[in-house]
C-alpha positions as CSV (number, residue, x, y, z in Angstrom):
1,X,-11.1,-4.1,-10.5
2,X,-9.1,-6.6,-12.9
3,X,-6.9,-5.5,-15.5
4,X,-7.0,-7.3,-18.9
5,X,-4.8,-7.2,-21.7
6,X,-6.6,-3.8,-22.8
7,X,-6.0,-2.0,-19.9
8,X,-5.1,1.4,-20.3
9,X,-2.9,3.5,-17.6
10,X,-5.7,4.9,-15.4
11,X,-7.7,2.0,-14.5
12,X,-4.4,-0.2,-14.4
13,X,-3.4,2.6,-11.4
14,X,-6.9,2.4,-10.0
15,X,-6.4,-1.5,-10.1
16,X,-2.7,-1.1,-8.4
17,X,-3.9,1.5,-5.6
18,X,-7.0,-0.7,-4.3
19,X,-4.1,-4.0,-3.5
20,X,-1.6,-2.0,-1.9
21,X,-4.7,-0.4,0.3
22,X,-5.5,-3.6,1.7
23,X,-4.6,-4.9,5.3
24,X,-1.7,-7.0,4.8
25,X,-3.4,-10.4,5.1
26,X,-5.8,-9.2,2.5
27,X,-2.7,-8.0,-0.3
28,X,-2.6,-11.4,-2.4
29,X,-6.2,-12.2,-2.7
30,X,-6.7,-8.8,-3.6
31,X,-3.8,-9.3,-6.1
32,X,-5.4,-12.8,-7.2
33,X,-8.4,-11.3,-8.0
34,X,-6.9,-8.4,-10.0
35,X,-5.0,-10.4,-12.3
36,X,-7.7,-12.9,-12.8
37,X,-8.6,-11.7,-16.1
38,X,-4.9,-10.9,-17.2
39,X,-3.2,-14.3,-16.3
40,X,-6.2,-17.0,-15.6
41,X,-4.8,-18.9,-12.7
42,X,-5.4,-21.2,-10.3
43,X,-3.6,-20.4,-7.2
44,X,-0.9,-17.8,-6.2
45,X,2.2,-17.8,-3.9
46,X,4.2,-15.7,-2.3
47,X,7.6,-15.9,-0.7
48,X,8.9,-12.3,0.3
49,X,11.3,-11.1,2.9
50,X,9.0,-7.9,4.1
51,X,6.8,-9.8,6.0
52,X,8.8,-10.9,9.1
53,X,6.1,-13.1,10.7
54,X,4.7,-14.8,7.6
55,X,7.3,-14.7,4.8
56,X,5.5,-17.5,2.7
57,X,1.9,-17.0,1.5
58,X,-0.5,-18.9,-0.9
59,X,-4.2,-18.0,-2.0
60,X,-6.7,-20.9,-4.1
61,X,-8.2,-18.8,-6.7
62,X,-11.9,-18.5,-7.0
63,X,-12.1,-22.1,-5.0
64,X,-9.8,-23.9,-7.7
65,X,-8.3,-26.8,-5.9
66,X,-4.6,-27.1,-6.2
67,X,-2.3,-29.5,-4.6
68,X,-0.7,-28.2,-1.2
69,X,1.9,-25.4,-1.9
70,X,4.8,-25.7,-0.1
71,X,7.8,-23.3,0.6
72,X,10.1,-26.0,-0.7
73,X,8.8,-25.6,-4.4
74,X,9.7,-22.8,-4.9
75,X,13.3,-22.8,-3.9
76,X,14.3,-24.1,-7.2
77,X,11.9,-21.1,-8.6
78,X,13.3,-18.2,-6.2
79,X,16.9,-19.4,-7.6
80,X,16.4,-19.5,-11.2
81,X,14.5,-16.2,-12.1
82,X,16.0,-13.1,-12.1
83,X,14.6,-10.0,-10.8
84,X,12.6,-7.7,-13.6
85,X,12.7,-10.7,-16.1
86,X,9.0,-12.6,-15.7
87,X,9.4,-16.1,-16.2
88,X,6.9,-18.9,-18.0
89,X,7.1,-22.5,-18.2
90,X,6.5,-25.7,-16.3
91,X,7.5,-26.3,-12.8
92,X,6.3,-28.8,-9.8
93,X,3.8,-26.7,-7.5
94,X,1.3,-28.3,-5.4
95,X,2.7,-31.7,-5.9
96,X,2.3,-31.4,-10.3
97,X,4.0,-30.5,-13.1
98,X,1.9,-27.4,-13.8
99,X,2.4,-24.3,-16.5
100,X,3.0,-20.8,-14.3
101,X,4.4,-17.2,-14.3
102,X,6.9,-16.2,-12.2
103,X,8.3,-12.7,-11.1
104,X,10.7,-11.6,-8.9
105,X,11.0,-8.3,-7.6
106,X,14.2,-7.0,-5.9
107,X,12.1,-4.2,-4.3
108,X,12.8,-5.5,-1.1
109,X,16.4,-6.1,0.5
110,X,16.6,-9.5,0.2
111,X,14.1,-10.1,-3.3
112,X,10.4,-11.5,-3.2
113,X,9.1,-14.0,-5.7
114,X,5.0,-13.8,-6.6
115,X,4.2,-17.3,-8.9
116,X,0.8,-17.9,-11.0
117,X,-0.4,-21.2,-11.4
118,X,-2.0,-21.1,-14.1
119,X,-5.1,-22.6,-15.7
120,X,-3.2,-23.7,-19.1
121,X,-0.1,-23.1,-21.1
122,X,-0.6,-20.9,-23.6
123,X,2.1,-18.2,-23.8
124,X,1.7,-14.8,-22.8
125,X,2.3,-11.5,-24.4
126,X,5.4,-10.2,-23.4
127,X,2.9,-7.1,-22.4
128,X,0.5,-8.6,-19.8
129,X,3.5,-10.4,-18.3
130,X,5.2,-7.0,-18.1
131,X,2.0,-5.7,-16.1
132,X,2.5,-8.3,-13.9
133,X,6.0,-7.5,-13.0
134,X,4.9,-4.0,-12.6
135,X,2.3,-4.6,-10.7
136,X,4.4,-6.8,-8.0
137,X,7.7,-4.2,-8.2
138,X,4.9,-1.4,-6.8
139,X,3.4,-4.0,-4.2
140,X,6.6,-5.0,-3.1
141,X,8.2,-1.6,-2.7
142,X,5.0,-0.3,-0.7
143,X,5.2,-2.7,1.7
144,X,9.2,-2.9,2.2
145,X,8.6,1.2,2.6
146,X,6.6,0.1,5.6
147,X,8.8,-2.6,6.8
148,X,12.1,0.4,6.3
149,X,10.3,3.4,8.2
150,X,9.4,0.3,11.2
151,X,5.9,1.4,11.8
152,X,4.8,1.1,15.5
153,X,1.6,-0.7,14.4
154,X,3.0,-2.8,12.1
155,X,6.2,-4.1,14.4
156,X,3.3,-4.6,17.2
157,X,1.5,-7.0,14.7
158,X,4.5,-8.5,13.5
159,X,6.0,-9.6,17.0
160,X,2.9,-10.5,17.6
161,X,2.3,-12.7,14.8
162,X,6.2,-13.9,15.0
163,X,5.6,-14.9,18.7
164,X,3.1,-16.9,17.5
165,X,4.5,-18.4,14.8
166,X,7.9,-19.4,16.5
167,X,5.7,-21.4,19.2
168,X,3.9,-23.5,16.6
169,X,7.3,-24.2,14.7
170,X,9.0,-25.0,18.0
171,X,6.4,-27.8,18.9
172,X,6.1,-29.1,15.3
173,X,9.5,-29.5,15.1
174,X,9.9,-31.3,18.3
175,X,7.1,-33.2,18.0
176,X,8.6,-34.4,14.7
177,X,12.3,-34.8,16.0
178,X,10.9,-37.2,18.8
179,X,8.8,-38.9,16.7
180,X,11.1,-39.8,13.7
181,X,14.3,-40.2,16.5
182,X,12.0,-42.8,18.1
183,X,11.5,-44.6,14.7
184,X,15.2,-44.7,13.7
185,X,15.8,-46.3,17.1
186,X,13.7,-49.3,16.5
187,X,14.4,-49.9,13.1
188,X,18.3,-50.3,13.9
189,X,17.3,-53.4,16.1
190,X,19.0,-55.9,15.8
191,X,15.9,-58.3,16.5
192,X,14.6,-57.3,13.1
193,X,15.9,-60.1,10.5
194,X,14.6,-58.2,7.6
195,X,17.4,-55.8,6.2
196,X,16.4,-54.3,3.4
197,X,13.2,-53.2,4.5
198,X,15.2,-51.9,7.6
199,X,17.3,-50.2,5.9
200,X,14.4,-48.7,3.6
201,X,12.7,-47.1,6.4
202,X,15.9,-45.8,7.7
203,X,16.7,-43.8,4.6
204,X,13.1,-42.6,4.7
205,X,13.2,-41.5,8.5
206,X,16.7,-40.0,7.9
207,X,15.2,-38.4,4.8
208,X,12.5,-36.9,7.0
209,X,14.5,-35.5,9.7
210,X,16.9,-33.5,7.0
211,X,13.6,-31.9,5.9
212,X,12.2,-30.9,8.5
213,X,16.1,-29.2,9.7
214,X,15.9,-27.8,6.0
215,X,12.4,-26.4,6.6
216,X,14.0,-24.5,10.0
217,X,16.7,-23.3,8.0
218,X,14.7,-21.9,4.9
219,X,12.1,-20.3,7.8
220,X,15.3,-18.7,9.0
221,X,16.7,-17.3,5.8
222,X,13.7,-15.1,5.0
223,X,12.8,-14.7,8.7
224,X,16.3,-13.8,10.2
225,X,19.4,-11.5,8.9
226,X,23.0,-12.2,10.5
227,X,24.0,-9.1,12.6
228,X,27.1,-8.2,10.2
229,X,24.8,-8.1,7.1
230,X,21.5,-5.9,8.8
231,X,24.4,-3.7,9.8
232,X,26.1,-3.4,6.6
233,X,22.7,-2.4,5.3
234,X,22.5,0.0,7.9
235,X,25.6,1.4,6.7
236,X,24.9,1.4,3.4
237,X,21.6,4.2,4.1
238,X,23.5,5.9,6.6
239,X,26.8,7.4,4.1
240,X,24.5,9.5,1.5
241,X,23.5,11.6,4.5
242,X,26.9,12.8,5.4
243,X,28.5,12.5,1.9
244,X,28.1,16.4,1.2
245,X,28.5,17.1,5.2
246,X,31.5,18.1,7.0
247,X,30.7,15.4,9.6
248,X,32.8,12.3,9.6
249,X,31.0,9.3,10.0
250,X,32.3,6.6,11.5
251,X,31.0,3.1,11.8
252,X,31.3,0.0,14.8
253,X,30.0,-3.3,13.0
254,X,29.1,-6.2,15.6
255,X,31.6,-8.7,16.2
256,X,29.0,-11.4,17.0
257,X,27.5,-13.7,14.1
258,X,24.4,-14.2,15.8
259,X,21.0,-13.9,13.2
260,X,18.9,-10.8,14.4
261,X,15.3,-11.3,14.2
262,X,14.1,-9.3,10.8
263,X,11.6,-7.4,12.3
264,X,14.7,-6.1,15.2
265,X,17.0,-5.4,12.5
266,X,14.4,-3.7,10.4
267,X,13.6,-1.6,13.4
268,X,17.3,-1.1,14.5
269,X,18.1,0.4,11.3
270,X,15.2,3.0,11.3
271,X,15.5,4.4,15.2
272,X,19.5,4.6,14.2
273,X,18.9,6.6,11.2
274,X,16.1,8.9,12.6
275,X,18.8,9.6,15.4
276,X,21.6,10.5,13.1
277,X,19.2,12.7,11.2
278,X,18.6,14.3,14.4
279,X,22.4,14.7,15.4
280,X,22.9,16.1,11.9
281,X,20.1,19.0,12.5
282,X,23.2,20.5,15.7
283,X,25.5,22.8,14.8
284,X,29.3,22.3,15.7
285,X,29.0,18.4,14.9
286,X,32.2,17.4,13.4
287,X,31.9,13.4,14.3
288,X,29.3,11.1,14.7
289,X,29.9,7.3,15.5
290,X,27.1,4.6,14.9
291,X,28.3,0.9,16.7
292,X,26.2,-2.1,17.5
293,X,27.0,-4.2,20.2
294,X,25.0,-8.2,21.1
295,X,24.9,-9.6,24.3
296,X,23.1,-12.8,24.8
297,X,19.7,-11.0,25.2
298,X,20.1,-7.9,23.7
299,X,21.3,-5.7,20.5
300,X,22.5,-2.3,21.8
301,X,22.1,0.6,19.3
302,X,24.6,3.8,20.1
303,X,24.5,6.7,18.3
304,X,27.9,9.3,19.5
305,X,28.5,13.0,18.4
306,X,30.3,15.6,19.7
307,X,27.7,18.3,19.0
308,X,26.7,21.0,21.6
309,X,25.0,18.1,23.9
310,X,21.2,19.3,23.7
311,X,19.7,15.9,22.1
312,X,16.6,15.0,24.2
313,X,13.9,12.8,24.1
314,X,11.9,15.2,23.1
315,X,13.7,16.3,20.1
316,X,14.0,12.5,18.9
317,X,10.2,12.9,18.4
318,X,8.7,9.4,20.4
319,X,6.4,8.6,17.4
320,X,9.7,8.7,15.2
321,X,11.8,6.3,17.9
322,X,10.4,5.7,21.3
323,X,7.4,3.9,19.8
324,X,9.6,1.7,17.8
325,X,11.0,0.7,20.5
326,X,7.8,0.1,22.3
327,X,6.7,-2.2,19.9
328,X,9.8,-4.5,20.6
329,X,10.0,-4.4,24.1
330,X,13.3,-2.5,24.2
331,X,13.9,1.3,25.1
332,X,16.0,4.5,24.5
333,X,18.4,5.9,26.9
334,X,19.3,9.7,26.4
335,X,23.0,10.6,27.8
336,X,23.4,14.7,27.1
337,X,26.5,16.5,28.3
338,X,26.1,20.4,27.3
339,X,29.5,21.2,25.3
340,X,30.8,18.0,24.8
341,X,27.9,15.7,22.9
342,X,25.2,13.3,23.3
343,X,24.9,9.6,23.0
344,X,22.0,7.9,22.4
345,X,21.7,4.2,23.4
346,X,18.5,2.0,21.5
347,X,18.3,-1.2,22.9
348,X,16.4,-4.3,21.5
349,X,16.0,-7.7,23.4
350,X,16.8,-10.4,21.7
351,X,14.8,-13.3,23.3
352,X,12.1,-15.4,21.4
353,X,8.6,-12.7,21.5
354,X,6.3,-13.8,24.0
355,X,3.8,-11.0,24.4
356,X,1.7,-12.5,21.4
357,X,-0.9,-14.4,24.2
358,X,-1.3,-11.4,26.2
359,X,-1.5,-8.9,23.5
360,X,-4.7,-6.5,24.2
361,X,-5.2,-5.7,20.4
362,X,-4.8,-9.2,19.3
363,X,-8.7,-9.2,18.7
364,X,-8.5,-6.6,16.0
365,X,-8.1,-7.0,12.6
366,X,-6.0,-5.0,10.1
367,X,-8.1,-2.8,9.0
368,X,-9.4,-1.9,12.8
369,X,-5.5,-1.7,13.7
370,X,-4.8,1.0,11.1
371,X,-7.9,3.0,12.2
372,X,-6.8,2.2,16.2
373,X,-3.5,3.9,14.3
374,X,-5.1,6.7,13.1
375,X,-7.2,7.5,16.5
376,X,-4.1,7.3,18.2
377,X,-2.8,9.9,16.8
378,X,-5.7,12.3,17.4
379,X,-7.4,12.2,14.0
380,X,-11.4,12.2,13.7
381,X,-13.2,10.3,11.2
382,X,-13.2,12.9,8.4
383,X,-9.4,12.5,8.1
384,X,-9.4,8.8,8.6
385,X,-12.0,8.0,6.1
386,X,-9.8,10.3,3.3
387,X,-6.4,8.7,4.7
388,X,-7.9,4.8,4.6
389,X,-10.3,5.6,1.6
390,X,-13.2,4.4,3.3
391,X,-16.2,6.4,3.9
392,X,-16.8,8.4,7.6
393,X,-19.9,5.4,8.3
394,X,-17.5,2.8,7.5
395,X,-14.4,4.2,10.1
396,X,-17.7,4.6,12.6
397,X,-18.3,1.1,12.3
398,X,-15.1,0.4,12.5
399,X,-15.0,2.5,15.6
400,X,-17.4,0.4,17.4
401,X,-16.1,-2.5,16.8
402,X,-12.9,-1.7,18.1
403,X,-14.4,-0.5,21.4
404,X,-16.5,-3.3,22.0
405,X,-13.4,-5.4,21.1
406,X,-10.8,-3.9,23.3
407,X,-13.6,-2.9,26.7
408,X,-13.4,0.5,26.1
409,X,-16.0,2.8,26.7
410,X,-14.6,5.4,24.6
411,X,-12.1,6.8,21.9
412,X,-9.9,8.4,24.1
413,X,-9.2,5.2,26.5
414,X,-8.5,3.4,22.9
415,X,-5.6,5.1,22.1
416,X,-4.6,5.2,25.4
417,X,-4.3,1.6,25.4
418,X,-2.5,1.5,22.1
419,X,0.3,4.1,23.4
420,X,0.4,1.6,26.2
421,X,1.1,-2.0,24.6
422,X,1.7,-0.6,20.7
């Protein structure tokens, strides 16, 4: 469905509930296509801080050829326009000076910035620019929802896709470093007689190298979250649960500055604050203290009461923390003392992701994930096809696939594999 300048409220929803229903690599084509008739474009780009493993997106509209979009073009962008206030004018995407509409959303922790290049300059009605800003706020907070509540699915994709990722930047950069480190050696010679164009490809090599560090460093800023700051975040959910509760909550922040991995931090912050909900749920709790602690491989998670000590693994609810967990390659240690409280210890390793090779459901794709999900958790095709909105043949077909996919012979042994590596 695309919305035009006519839209009314129920097909605009329609519009807005068939993006946000798409697998994540399918959310800004989806979104492309929507707006198509609203704000003729060329190309669209994303930078957003809710998708750990691929933080920077672009999609060619209807074929149009644009330039190369880089992550570096819109820095000046992702500075300059405030959240909730859309944005028109010139700015240099794809290698041109080209007319677009920019919005920024602060839906998400750290903001998300969705640009339109667009086909020409004519101004837009402050209207269709304002369904554009709508649109991306609801995008944008359905997908930060997921990132917040650390779905097991979704963190198994996302380490996987991170692992991934991290390889290819590790080489690239290398490659590069060498490469350009080489260059600078030979052009400082002193057996070439021809200084100025020795010093000219100096400057460029030297120019080169503090790109590609700046390109490491911008990957890092939407990809990574020092310790101090995810936990202050974490803080910052955790005192409206206990502000009209007896219980005194009291917080350890890390003394190390090392950057967490978003996807661990995102996930840190939900097992903590399903715990503390838990703790809460005792009677006789007076005190409950939340700390995080960073070793050179780990993050260590402890949630402390002094409750009636009959927190249990069981009572966490595993689909709530111990799958979390799972997903990350870390676990959950349950220390109950009847009468004097329980401490719960969640901890995350910290080492670059390496499972993304030998990742059984690295075959499927999103939309066979979700159902995988969804058969996982006992349902049968009735409820997945009203949960997904997809009809029963479709989540059958869907079905096979994923057994053919994964060597299975059968439903059953498909979500046993998920609980296994998801």
């Amino acid at each position: 469905m695309e919305l035009t300048g006519s839209t009314h409220a129920a097909p605009a929803l329609a519009a807005a509930h068939d993006v946000i229903r798409q697998p994540l690599g399918g959310v800004l084509p989806r979104l492309s296509a929507t707006l198509a008739a609203l704000v003729p474009h060329l190309a669209v780009a994303e930078r957003s801080t809710h998708c750990a493993h691929s933080p920077f997106k672009t999609h060619s509209a209807s074929g149009n050829a644009v330039g190369r979009i880089t992550a570096a073009e819109l820095d000046p962008l992702t500075v300059s326009v405030p959240a909730g206030r859309p944005w028109q004018g010139t700015a240099r995407i794809g290698g041109a000076d080209r007319p677009v509409l920019a919005v920024a959303s602060d839906a998400t922790e750290r903001g998300a910035l969705l640009v339109l290049v667009r086909s020409d300059d004519s101004p837009l009605a402050e209207t269709d620019s304002a369904v554009v800003q709508a649109l991306w706020d609801l995008v944008t907070s359905h997908f930060d929802r997921l990132v917040t509540e650390a779905v097991p699915s979704t963190l198994a994709r996302s380490r996987a896709s991170a692992g991934e990722r991290a390889r290819v930047i590790a080489e690239l950069t290398e490659y590069h470093a060498t490469a350009l480190s080489g260059l600078l050696g030979v052009l400082r010679s002193r057996k070439l007689d021809d200084a100025a164009a020795r010093a000219a490809a100096v400057d460029l090599a030297v120019t080169a190298l503090v790109d590609l560090r700046a390109e490491t460093e911008r990957d890092q800023a939407v990809s990574e979250e020092p310790a101090a700051e995810a936990f202050a975040r974490l803080a910052d959910s955790l005192r409206p649960l206990v502000r009209h509760s007896p219980v005194r909550l009291e917080l350890g922040a890390p003394e190390s500055a090392r950057p967490l991995a978003a996807d661990v931090a995102h996930a840190a912050r939900a097992v903590v604050r399903a715990v503390l909900l838990t703790s809460l749920e005792q009677d006789a709790v007076n005190r409950i203290h939340v700390s995080w602690s960073l070793t050179d491989s780990e993050l260590r998670a402890t949630v402390r009461d002094d409750g009636p000590g009959r927190v249990s693994m069981c009572t966490l609810g595993p689909q709530r923390v111990g799958e979390r967990l799972e997903a990350l390659g870390g676990r959950l240690d349950v220390d109950a003392v009847p009468g004097w409280g329980t401490t719960v210890t969640a901890t995350f390793p910290l080492g670059a992701p390496q499972a993304a090779a030998a990742d059984p459901l690295a075959p499927l794709g999103d939309r066979e994930l979700e159902v995988l999900t969804h058969l996982a958790r006992g349902h049968r095709n009735r409820v997945i096809a009203q949960e997904l909105h997809i009809s029963e043949s479709t989540v059958k077909f869907h079905v096979a696939n994923i057994l053919t996919k994964l060597g299975v012979a059968s439903r059953g042994e498909a979500s046993a594999l998920f609980h296994q590596v998801a």
